[in-house]
C-alpha positions as CSV (number, residue, x, y, z in Angstrom):
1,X,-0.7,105.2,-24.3
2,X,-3.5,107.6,-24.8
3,X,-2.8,110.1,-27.3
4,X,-4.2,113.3,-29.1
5,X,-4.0,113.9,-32.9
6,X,-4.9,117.4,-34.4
7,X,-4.1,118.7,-38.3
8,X,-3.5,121.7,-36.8
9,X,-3.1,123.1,-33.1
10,X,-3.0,126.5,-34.6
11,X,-5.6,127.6,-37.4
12,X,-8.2,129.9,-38.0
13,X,-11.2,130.5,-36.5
14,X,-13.1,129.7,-39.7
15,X,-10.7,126.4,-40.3
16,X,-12.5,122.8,-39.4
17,X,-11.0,121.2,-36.2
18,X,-9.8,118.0,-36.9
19,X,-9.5,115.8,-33.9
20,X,-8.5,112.5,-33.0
21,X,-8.2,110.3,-29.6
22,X,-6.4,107.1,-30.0
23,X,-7.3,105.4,-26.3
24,X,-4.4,103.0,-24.8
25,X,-6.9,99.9,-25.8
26,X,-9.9,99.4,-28.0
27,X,-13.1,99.9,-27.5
28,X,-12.4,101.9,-24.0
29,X,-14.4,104.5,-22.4
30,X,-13.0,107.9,-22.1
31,X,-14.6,111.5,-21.2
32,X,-12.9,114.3,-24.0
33,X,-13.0,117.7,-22.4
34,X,-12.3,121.1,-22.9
35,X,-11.7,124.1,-21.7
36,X,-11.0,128.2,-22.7
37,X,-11.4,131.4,-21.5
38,X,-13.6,134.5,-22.4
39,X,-12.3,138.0,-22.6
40,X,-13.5,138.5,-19.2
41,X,-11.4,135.2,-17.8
42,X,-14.3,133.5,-17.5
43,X,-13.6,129.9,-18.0
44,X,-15.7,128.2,-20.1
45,X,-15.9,124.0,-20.7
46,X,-17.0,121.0,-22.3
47,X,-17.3,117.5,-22.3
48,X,-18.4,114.1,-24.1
49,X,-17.8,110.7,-23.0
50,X,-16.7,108.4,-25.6
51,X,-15.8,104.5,-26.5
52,X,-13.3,104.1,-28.9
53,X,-13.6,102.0,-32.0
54,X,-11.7,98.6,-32.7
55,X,-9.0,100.5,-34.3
56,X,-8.3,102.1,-30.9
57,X,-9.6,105.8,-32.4
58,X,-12.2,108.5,-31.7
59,X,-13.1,110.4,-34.4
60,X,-14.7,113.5,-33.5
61,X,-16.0,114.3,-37.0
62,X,-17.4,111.5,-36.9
63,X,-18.3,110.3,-33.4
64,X,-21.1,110.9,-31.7
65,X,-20.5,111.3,-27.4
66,X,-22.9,109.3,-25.3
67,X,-23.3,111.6,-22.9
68,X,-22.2,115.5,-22.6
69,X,-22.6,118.8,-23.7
70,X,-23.3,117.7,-26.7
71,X,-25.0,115.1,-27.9
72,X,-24.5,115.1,-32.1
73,X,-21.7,114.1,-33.9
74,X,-19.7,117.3,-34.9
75,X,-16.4,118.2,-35.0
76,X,-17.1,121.7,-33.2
77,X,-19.4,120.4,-30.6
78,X,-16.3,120.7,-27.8
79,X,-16.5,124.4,-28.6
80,X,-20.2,125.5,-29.3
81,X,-21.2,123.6,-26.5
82,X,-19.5,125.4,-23.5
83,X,-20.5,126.5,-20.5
84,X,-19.0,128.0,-17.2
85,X,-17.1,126.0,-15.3
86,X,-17.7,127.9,-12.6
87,X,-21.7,127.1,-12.2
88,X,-21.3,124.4,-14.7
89,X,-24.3,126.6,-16.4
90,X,-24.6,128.3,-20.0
91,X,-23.5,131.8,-19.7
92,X,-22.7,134.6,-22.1
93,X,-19.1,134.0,-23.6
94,X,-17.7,137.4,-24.1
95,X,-15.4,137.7,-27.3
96,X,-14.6,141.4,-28.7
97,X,-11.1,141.6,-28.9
98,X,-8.4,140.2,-31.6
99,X,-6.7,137.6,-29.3
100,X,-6.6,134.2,-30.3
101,X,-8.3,131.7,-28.3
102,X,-6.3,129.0,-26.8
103,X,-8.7,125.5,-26.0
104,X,-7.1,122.9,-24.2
105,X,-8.1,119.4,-24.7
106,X,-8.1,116.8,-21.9
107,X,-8.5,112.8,-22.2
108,X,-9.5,111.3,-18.9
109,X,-11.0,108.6,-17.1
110,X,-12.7,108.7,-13.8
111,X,-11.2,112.3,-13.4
112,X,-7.4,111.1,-14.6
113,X,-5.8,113.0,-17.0
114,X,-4.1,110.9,-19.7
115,X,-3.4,113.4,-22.6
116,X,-3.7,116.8,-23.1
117,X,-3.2,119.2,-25.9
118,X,-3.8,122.8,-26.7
119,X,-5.0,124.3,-29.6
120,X,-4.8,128.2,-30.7
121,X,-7.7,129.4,-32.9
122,X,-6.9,132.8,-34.3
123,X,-8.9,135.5,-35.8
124,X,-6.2,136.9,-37.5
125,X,-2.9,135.5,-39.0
126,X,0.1,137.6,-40.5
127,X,-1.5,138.3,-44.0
128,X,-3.6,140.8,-41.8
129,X,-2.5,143.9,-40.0
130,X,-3.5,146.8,-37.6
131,X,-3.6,150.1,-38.4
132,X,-3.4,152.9,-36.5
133,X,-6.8,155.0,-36.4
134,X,-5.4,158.4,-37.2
135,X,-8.5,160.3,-36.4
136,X,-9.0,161.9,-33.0
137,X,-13.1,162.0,-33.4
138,X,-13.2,158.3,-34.6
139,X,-12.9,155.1,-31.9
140,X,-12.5,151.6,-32.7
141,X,-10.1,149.3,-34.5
142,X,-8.6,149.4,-37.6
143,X,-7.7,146.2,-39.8
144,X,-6.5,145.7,-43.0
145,X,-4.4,143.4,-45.5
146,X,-1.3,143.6,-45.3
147,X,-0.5,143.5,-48.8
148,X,-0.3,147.1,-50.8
149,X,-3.2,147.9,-52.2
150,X,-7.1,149.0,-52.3
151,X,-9.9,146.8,-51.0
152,X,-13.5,147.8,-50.2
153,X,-13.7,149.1,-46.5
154,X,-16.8,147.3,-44.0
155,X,-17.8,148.7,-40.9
156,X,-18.9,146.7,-38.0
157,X,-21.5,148.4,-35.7
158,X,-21.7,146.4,-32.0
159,X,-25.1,145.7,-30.6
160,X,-26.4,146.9,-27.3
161,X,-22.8,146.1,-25.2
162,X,-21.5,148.2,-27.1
163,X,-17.2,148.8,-27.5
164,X,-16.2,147.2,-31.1
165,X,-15.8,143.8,-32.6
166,X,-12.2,143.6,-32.7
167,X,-12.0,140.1,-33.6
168,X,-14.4,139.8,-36.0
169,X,-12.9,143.0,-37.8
170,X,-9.5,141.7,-37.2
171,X,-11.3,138.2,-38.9
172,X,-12.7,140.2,-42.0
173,X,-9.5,141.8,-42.7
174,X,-8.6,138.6,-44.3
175,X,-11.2,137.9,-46.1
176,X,-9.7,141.4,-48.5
177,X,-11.1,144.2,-46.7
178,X,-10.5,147.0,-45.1
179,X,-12.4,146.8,-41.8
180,X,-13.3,149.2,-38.9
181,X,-14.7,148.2,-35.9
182,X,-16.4,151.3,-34.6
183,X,-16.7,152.2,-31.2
184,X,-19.5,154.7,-30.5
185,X,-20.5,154.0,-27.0
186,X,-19.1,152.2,-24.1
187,X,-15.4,152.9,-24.9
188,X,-12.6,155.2,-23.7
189,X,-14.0,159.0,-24.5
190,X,-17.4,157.9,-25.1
191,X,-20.4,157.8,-23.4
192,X,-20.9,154.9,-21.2
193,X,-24.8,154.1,-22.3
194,X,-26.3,154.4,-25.7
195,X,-27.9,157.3,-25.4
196,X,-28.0,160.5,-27.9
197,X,-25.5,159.4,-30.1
198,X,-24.8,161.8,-33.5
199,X,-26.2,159.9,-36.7
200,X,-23.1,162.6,-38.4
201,X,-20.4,160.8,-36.1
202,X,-20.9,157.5,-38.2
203,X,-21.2,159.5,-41.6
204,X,-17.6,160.9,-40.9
205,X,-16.3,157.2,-40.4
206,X,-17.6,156.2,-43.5
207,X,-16.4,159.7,-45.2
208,X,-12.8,158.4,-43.2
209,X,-13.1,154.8,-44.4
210,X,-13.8,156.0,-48.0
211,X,-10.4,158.2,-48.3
212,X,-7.8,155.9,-46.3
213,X,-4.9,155.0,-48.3
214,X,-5.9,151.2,-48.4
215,X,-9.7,152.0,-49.4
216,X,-11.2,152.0,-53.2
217,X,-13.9,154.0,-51.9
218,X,-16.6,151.7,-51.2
219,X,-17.9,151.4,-47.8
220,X,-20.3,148.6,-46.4
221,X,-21.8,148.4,-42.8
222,X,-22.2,145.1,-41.1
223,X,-24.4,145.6,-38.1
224,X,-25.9,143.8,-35.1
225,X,-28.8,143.6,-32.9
226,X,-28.6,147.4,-32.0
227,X,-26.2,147.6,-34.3
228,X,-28.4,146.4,-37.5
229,X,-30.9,148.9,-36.3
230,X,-28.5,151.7,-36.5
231,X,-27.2,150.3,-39.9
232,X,-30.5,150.1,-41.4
233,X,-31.1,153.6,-40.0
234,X,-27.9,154.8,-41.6
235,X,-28.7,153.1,-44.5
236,X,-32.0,155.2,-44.4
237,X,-30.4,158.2,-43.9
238,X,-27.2,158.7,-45.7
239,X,-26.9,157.1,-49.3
240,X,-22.7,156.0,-49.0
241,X,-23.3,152.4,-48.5
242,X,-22.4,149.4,-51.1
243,X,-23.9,147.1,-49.2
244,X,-25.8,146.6,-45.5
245,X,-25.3,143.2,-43.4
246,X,-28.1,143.5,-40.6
247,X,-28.2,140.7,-38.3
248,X,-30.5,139.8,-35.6
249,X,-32.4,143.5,-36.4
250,X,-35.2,145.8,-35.8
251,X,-36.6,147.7,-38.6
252,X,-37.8,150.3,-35.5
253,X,-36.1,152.9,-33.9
254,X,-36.1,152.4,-30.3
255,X,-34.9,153.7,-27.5
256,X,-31.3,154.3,-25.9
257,X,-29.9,152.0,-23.6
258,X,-28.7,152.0,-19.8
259,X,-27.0,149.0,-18.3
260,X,-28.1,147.2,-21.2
261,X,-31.7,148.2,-20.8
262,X,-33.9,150.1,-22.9
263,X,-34.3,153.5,-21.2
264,X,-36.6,156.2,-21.9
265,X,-33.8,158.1,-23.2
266,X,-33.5,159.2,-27.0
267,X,-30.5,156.7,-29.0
268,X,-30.3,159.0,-32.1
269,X,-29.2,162.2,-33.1
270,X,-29.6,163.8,-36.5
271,X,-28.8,167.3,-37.0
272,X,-29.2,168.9,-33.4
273,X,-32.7,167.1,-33.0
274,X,-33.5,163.7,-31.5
275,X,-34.8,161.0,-33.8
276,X,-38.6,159.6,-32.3
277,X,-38.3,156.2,-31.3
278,X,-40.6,153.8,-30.1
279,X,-40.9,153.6,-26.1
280,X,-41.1,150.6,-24.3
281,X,-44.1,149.4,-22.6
282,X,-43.4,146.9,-19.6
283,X,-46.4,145.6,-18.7
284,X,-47.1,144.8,-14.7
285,X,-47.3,140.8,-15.7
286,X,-43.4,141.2,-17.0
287,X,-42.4,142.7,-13.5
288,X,-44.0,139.8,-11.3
289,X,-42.8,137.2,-14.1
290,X,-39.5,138.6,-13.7
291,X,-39.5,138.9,-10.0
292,X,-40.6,134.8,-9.5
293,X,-37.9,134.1,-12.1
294,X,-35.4,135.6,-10.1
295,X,-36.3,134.4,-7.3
296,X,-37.2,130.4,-8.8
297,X,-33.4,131.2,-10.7
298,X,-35.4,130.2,-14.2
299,X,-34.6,132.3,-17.7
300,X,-36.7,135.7,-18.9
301,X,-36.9,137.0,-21.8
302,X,-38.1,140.4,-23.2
303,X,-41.0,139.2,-25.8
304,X,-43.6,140.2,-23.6
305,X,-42.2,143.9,-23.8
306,X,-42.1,144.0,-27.3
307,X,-45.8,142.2,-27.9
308,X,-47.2,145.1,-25.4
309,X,-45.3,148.0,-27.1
310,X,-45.8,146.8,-30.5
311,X,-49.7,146.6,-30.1
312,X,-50.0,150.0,-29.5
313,X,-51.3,152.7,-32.2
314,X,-49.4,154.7,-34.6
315,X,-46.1,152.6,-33.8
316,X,-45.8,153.1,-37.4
317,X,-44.7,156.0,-37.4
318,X,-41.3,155.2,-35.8
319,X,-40.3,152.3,-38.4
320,X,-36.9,153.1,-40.2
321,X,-37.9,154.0,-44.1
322,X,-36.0,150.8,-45.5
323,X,-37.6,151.3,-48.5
324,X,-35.4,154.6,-48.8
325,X,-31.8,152.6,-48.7
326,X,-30.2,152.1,-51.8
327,X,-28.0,149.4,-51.1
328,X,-28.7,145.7,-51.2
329,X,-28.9,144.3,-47.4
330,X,-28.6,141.3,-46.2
331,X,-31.2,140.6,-43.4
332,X,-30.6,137.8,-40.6
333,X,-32.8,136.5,-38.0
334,X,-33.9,133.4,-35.8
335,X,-37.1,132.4,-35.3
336,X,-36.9,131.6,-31.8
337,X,-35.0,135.2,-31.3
338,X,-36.6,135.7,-27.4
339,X,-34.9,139.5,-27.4
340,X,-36.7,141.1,-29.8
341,X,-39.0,139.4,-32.7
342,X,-36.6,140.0,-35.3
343,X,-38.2,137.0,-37.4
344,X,-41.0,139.6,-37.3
345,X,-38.9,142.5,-38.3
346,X,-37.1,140.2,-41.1
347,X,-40.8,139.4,-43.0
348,X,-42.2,143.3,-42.3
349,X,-38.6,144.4,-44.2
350,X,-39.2,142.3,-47.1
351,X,-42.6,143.3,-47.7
352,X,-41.2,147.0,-47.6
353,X,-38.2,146.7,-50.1
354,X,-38.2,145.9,-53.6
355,X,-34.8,145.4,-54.1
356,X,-33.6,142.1,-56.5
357,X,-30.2,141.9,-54.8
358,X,-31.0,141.6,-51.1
359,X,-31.0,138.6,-49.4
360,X,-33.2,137.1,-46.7
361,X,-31.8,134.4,-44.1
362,X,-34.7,133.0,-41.5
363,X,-33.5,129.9,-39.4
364,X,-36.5,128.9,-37.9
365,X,-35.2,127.7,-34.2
366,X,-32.0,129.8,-34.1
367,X,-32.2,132.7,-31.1
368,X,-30.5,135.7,-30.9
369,X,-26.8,135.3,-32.0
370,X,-26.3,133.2,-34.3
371,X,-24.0,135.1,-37.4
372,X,-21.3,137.0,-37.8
373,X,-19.9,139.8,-36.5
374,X,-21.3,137.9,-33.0
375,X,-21.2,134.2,-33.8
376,X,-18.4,132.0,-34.9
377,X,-19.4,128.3,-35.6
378,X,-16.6,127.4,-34.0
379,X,-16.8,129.3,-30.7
380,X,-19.0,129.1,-27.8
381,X,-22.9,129.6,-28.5
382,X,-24.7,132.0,-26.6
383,X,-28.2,131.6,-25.6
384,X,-28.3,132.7,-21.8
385,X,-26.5,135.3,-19.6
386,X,-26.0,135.4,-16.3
387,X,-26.6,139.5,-14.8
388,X,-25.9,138.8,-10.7
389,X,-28.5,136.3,-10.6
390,X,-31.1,137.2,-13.1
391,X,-31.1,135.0,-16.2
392,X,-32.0,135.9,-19.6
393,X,-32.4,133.6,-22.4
394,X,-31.9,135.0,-25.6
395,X,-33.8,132.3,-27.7
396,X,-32.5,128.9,-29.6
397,X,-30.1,126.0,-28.8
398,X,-26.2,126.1,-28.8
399,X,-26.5,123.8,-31.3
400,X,-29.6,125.7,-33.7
401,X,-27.4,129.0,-33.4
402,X,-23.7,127.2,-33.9
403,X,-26.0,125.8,-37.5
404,X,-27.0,128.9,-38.3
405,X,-23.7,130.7,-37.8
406,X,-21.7,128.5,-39.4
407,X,-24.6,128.3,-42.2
408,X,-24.6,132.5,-42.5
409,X,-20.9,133.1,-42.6
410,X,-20.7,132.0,-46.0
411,X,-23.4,133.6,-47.1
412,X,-22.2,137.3,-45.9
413,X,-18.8,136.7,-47.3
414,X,-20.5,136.0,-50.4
415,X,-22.3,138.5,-50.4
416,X,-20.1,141.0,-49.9
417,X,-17.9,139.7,-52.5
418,X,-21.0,139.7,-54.9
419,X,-21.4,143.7,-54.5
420,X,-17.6,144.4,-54.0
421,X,-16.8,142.8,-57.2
């Protein structure tokens, strides 16, 4: 009899799986799959085929498959590895809100099912709770410990999608803080593109987050893509913040955002006037480049753009004044980031701080998303999405950004602890 063994079939998203097949004979050849859905009801799966050991067991810490999705042994690999089921293609697994993940495990052989099993990650368990957002100019989700009490407050600016990291706030909420995820575009009573948004309407969030009940006054900002842009720019601009966690970021201001787009359209506000940003430049070769990949069904990517718009005179001029932010920050990139060259922008902010306590993480051939508040080791990686036919690749491997994810997290809650203390 084929069987499934796992510690735990409900744990935490930052908990190690621990799984183990025990096949109805040894030494037998079975496929492990799994499968989960997104936030959209995308299903997403995975596979390795295996051959048990003399003992009858598959160890999937320690196991490595012979053929899949994945090719390494890891205990995560089921999960990093994902891709639609429908197109049996990567695609962009969408995660922003607090519910749990639910991955169900099949054993089979030639397409049989012999075991099954399902098991519930969770962002958030019941030391954690919500709280209602009592602030009619404010959007987003609230989290906090449960337990009475004051903890330092972190709040989690989305990337270019915008809405608000539910889960990962939700996640961090746990970890002893008290955690918004802001909304400020993108959500109900918001504008649905980036575009114009008040610099002052994330000042009163942090003025908010500062005087709640459960605060002890000290407010961090954990930002992303977009995101760490607008965190470094508030960082820049506003002198509130313990501490600044800027992943996959541009030390630019740029332009607002349409359908996920840059658009020539002003982002940022600050006081009645619209901040400068730098403008895009899409050079003709990136039109016809993107046409035949369209057409040919192949991945683009938006490096081009930025080696054209970067090469241009008195770009300068439009770079956020990080040496004017206080706080410590905590600066992520990949080196293989195919979005923007935030390795690039990692190196030029290093050069313009002087700062003992900030921290620089590079991982060489990690993309795009690969930490926190976007990237969970143990959740699918995302290097491609797929818009209605038009593929972009966002840089790195599933298994380069599940590293450096997994790598990072530890590193941000440390050092957020280190200036929380």
């Amino acid at each position: 009899m084929t069987e499934i063994r796992v510690k735990k079939d409900k744990l935490m998203i930052d908990e190690p799986l621990d799984i183990k097949v025990y096949t109805s004979e040894p030494n037998q050849q079975v496929t492990i799959r799994m499968e989960v859905d997104d936030d959209e009801q995308k299903t997403f799966h995975s596979y390795g085929d295996f051959t048990s050991d003399e003992s009858y067991e598959i160890d999937l810490n320690t196991a490595a498959p012979v053929n899949g999705t994945y090719h390494q042994a890891d205990g995560a690999g089921l999960l990093w590895s994902m891709i639609s089921k429908k197109t049996n293609k990567d695609d962009y697994f969408v995660k922003k809100s607090d519910k749990n993940l639910e991955a169900t495990l099949y054993v089979t052989t030639d397409d049989e099912i012999h075991a099954t099993e399902v098991i519930t990650i969770r962002f958030k368990d019941d030391s954690v709770e919500k709280i209602e957002l009592d602030h009619d100019d404010i959007k987003g989700n609230l989290y906090a410990p449960a337990a009475p009490g004051s903890y330092p407050s972190v709040m989690i600016l989305s990337g270019s999608d915008g809405g608000n990291e539910a889960h990962a706030a939700s996640y961090l909420a746990g970890k002893g803080y008290l955690v918004l995820a802001l909304s400020y575009f993108n959500d109900e009573g918001l504008n649905e593109h980036l575009e114009k948004v008040d610099l002052a309407y994330f000042k009163r969030a942090a003025d908010y987050l500062s005087h709640h009940e459960k605060s002890n006054g000290k407010v961090n900002l954990a930002g992303y893509s977009k995101g760490a842009e607008l965190a470094l720019l508030l960082g820049s601009v506003f002198n509130c913040f313990q501490s600044i966690v800027a992943g996959s970021a541009s030390n630019y201001v740029t332009s607002g955002m349409k359908g996920g787009i840059f658009a020539p359209v002003p982002g940022w506000m600050l006081d009645g006037e619209a901040l400068p940003y730098l403008k895009m430049k899409f050079p003709v070769s990136f039109m016809f480049s993107t046409i035949k990949n369209y057409i040919r069904k192949r991945p683009m990517y938006f490096l081009e753009i930025w080696k054209k718009s970067l090469g241009r005179k008195n770009v300068s001029e439009y770079k956020i004044r990080v040496d004017k932010i206080d706080a410590p920050l905590l600066i992520i990139s990949g080196g293989d980031d195919k979005l923007w060259p935030s390795g690039n922008f990692n190196d030029e902010i290093q050069k313009e701080r002087n700062n003992e306590n900030d921290i620089y993480l590079s991982y060489k051939k990690a993309g795009h998303f690969i930490s926190f508040p976007y990237s969970f080791y143990q959740s699918p990686a995302n290097v491609h999405m797929d818009l209605d036919g038009m593929i972009i690749n966002f840089g790195g491997t599933k298994h380069e950004n599940a590293q450096a994810a997994e790598d990072s997290l530890g590193k941000i809650l440390a050092f957020l602890e280190q200036n929380n203390g």
